[in-house]
N, C-alpha and C positions, 0 to 999 in steps of 0.2 A: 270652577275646578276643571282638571282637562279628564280627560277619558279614564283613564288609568289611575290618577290621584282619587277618582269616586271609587274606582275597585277597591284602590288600598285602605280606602277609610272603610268600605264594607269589610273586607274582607277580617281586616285589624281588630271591628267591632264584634265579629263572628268568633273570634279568637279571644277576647277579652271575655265572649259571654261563656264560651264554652270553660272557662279557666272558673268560673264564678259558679257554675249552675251545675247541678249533680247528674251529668251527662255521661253517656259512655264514657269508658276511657281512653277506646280505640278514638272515638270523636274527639276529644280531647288529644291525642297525641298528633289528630291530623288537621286541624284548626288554623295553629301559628305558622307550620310549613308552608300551609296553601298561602298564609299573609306574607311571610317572609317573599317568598316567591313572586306576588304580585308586586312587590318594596322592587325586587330585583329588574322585573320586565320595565315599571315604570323608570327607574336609573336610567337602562339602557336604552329604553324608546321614549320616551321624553326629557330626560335629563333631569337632574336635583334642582330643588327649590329650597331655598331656607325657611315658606312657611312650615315645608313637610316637613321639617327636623321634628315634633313631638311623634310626630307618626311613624318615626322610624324607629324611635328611642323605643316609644312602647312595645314595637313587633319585638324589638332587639328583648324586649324585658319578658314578652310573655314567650318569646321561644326558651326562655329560661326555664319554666314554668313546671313541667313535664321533669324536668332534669331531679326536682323536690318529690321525695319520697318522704312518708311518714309522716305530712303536716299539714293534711287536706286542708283543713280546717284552719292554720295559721296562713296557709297559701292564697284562700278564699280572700281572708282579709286584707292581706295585703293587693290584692288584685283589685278591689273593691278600692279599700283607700286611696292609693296611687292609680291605677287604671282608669277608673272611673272621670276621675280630674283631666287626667294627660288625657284620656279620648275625646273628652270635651275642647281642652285646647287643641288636640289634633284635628279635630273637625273643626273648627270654628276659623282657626289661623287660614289657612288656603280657601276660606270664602272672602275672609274681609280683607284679606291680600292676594285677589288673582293674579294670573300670568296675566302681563299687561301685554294690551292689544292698541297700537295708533288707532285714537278716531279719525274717521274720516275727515279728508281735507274738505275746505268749504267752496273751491273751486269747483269749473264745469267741465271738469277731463278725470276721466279716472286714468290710473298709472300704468306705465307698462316697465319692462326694467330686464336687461341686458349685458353682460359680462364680457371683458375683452382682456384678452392678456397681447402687449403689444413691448417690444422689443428695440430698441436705440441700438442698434448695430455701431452707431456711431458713435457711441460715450461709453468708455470703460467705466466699472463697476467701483468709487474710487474710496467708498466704504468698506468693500468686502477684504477678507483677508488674500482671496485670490486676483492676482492681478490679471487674468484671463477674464475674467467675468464680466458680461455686457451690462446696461443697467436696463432693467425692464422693468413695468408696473401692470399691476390690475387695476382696473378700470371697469367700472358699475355704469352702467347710463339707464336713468331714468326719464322716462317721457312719456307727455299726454297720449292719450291711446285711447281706443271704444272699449266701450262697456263691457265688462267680460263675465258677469252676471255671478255663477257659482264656482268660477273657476279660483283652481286653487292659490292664494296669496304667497309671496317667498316669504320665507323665514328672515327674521331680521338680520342674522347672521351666517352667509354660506358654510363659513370653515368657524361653526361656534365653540367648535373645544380646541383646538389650536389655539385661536385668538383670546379665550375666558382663560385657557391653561396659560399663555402668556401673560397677560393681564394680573391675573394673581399672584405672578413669580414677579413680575417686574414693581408691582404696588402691595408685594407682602402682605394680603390678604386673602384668606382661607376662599380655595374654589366653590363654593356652594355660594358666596356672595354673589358670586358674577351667572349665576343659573336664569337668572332674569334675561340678561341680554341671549344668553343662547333660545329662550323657551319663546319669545316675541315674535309676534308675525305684525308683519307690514301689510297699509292697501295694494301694493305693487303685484303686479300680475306679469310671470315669467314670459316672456317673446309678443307678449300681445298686442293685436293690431294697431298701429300707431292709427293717430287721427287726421283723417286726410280731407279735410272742410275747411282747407285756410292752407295760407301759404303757411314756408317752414316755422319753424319755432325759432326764439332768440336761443343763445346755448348760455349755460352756465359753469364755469367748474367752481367744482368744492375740495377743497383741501383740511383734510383731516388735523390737530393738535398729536402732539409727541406723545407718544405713546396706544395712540386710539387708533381707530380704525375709520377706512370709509364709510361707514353707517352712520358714524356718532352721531350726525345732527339729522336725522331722519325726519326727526318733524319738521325741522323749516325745508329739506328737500322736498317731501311730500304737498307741504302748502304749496310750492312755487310750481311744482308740475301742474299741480291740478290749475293751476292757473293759466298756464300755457307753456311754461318754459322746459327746454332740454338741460335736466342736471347731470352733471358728468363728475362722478364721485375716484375720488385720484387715490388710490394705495400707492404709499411711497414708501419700498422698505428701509430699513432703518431710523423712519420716522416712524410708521406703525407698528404696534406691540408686535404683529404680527401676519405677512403676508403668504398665502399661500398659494403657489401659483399649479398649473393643472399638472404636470407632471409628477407632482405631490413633492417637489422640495421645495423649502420654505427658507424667508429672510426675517429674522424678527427684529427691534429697535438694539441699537448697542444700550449697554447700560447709560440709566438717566445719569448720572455724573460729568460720562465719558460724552455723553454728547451736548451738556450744557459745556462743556468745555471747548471743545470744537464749535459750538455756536458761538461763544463769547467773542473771537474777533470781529465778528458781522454786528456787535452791536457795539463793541465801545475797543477804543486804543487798548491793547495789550503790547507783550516785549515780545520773549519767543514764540513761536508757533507750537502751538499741543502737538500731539505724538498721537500716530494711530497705525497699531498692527507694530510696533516697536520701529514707527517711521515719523518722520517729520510734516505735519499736515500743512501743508501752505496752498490746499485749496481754500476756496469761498464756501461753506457748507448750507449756505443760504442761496449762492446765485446756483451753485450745481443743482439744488434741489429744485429751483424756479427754473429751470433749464427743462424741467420734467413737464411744465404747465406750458411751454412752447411748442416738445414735443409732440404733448397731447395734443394742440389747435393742429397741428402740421396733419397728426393720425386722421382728425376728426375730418380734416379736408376728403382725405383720402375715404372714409367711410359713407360722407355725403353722396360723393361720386358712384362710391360700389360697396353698401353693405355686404360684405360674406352671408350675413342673416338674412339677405331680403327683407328686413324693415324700416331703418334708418336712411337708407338711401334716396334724396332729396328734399329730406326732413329737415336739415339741421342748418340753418341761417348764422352761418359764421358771421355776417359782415355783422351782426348784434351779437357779440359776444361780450360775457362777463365773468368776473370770480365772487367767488366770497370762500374765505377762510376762519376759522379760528382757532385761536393760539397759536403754537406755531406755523400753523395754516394760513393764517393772519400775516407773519414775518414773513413766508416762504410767498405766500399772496402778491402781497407788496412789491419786492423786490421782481415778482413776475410781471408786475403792472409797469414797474420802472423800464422791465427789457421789451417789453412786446404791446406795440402799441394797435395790434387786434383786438386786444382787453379794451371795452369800451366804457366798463363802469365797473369799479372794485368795492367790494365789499369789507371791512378787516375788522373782527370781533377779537378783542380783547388781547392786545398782542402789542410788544414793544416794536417800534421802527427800526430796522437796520439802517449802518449806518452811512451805505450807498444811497438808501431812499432819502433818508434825511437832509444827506449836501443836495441830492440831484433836485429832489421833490419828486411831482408826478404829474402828468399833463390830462388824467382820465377825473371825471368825476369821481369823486370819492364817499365814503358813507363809513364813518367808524360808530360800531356799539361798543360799548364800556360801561365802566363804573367810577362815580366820584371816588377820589382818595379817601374819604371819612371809609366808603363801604369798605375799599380793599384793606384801610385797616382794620377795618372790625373782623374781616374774614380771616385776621393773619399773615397778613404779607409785609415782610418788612420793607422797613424805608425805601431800603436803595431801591428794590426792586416798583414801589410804587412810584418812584422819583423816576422811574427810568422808562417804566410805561407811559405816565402820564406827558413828559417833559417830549419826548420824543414822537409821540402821537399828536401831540398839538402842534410842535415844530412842524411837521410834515403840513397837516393842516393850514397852519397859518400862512405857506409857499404855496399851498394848490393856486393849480393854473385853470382849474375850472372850478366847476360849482362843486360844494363840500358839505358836508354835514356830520356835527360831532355828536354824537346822540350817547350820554349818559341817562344809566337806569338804577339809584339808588338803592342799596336792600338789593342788591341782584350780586350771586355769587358767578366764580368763575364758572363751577360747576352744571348753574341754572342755562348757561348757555349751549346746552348738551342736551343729548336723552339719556346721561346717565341717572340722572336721580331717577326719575320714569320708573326706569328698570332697575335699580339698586333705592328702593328704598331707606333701606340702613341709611345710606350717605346723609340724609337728611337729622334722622339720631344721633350721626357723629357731627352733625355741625356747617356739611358743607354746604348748603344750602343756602340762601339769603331767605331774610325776612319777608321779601315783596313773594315768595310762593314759585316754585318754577313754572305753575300752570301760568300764571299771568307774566313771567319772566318771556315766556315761548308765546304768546299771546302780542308784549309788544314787538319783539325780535322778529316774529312774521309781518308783522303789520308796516315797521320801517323795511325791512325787506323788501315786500312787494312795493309799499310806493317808490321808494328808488330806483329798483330794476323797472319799472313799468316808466318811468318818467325820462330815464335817460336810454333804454334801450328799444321803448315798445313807442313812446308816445305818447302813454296812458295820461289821462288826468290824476293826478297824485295829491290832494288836498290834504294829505297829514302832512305834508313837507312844508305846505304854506300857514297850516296853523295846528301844529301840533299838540298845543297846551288845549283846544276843544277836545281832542278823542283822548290823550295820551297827560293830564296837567300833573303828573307825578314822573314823568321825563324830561331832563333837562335837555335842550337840544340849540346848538350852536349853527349859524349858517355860514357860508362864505361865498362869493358869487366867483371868485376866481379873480390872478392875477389881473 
């Protein structure tokens, strides 16, 4: 429990006893306030939790309490009956459900992690309703860095009511769900000293899924720093619930409808072109966005050269560069691997082929995580849509012009390839989850991770690539050595 969640449980229980036990009544009338009050500071200095929901209800019932006149003695009992119970689930619930903390990676770097808001002078805005407006992103970079011992860790979430108040409006469920992602801390340590014992790092970018944020896969970015590599986490707005950039105005996602609409020509023939801002879209909404993952290598040049920070500056070994994406981080991934042949090895978790990568193919080592069709329908997904992932992700694969690997994970939901469950709970109650457990979901997804990146970018020796079935024999996994 964090700081304040212990007051509110004392304080709550001081309130319950006092309503119970033949006390002043001056004590009695100042009890539930002092609880009520502590309910309010923890709101605003740590944010809601949905285990705290009995411990709210009960302050909410016993500041009721005092309001009873004439029925000491009916009032007792009910306090007793009811109180007694909820205080025990109030206490209980936010032990055997903490604020979740990342464990530590098993690498030999701890993290350091860095914010950049960077600007394309060059590319109009061609999502926004203003045709003035440039396209710009925020940009997370995290990297190996020295020890920084008791210094303070980031927050999982820089802008976490923005992004949780997004999030709950765009997926129609109540904001105290999403209290997990805002209350989480990361290993990552804000500006700290990069690790200067070896040459630069390979770089990585990551590309967020529709609707999420740069954080979302925090555990496999974490695993890979600690290992050696520079992760470069891409905010793309109107692919993320919600971007917020420093001047405090924000781009959040156009509604999901509107933009699986605008993606549908990038994966299969359609007639007219969709409509956006009451206009005709006959851009690419897949290569404009991969246009964003060029940018960034172009930026990254320029910061190699001259951190504004002073600490990235001749850290970042572009000529090893890679991505990994998933979902449509995955699509936008891809199509980035197709334009920019910097990309030295792509990653693409769980994500259908546009259908530029499909005719062209792709010339980089490649590495797709997925799921057999049995799981995606057990998870819910119709037909067409598994016909369209799976059909179009093995076509690519089967043209790779280098070495390839198709790696399915059974019992592995979309979800599990995420920190959402981690930090949303619930999601596992309503179903979204696979049976194979997201701890061990995130367990192989690090594991083919690093052999890949280490094999094609670093050099490393990679022995699950060559015999997968001794670490991993509940992973199906396809090789291809290249055209």
């Amino acid at each position: 429990m964090r700081p304040l969640e212990i007051l509110v449980t004392v304080t709550t229980t001081a309130a319950l006893l006092a309503a119970v036990l033949p006390l002043p009544r001056s004590l009695r009338l100042l009890t539930a306030p002092i609880a009520a009050l502590t309910v309010v500071l923890h709101l605003l200095l740590e944010g809601p939790r949905w285990p705290m929901a009995p411990a709210y209800a009960l302050v909410g019932l016993l500041m009721l309490v005092p309001l009873v006149r004439g029925h000491r003695r009916a009032t007792r009992l009910v306090a007793l009956g009811i109180g007694v119970p909820a205080l025990a689930v109030a206490v209980a619930l936010p032990l055997v459900v903490p604020a979740f903390a990342f464990p530590p990676p098993d690498g030999p770097y701890a993290i350091g992690t860095l914010t950049y808001h960077w600007v394309d002078t060059d590319r109009p805005e061609i999502l926004s309703a203003d045709p003035g407006d440039d396209r710009e992103l925020m940009v997370q970079i995290y990297y190996p860095a020295e020890p920084s011992g008791s210094a303070p860790r980031t927050p999982y979430l820089t802008d976490a009511g923005a992004v949780t108040t997004a999030m709950s409006g765009l997926h129609g469920l109540p904001l105290p769900i999403f209290g997990g992602l805002a209350q989480a801390t990361t290993n990552a340590t804000p500006s700290a000293a990069p690790t200067t014992d070896g040459p630069a790092h390979p770089v990585l970018i990551f590309l967020e899924g529709l609707t999420g944020y740069r954080q979302m896969n925090t555990f496999q970015v974490e695993a890979l720093v600690s290992h050696g590599y520079v992760v470069v986490a891409v905010d793309q707005p109107f692919i993320a619930a919600e971007v917020v950039f420093p001047d405090g105005h924000r781009s959040g996602t156009l509604p999901a409808i509107q933009t699986l609409e605008l993606l549908r020509p990038d994966l299969e023939p359609v007639g007219a072109a969709p409509t956006l801002h009451g206009r005709p879209f006959t851009d690419s909404l897949v290569r404009y966005s991969a246009e964003d993952v060029v940018f960034t290598l172009d930026q990254l040049a320029d910061l190699d050269r001259a951190d504004p920070n002073g600490v990235l500056t001749g850290r970042l070994d572009l000529d090893r560069a890679g991505l990994f994406g998933v979902s449509m981080g995955g699509i936008v991934g891809a199509e980035a691997c197709r334009l920019d042949a910097r990309l030295r090895a792509c990653l693409l978790m769980d994500a259908p082929m546009p259908l530029g990568v499909v005719h062209d193919g792709l010339m980089q080592p490649t590495m797709w995580i997925t799921r057999d069709s049995a799981t995606m329908q057990d998870e819910g997904w119709k037909q067409v849509d598994i016909v369209e992932h799976q059909t179009t992700m093995r076509s690519v694969f089967d043209s790779l012009r280098a070495q390839g690997y198709f790696v399915q994970v059974p019992g592995m939901f979309h979800a599990d390839l995420t920190d959402i469950p981690d930090l949303m709970p619930i999601t596992s109650l309503l179903g979204y989850t696979g049976p194979i457990g997201t701890g061990h979901a995130h367990d192989i997804i690090n594991a083919f991770s690093a052999a890949f990146f280490d094999r094609h970018l670093t050099g490393r020796p990679a022995p699950l690539l060559d015999e997968p079935a001794r670490e991993h024999p509940e992973v199906l996994v396809q090789t291809r050595h290249g055209a």
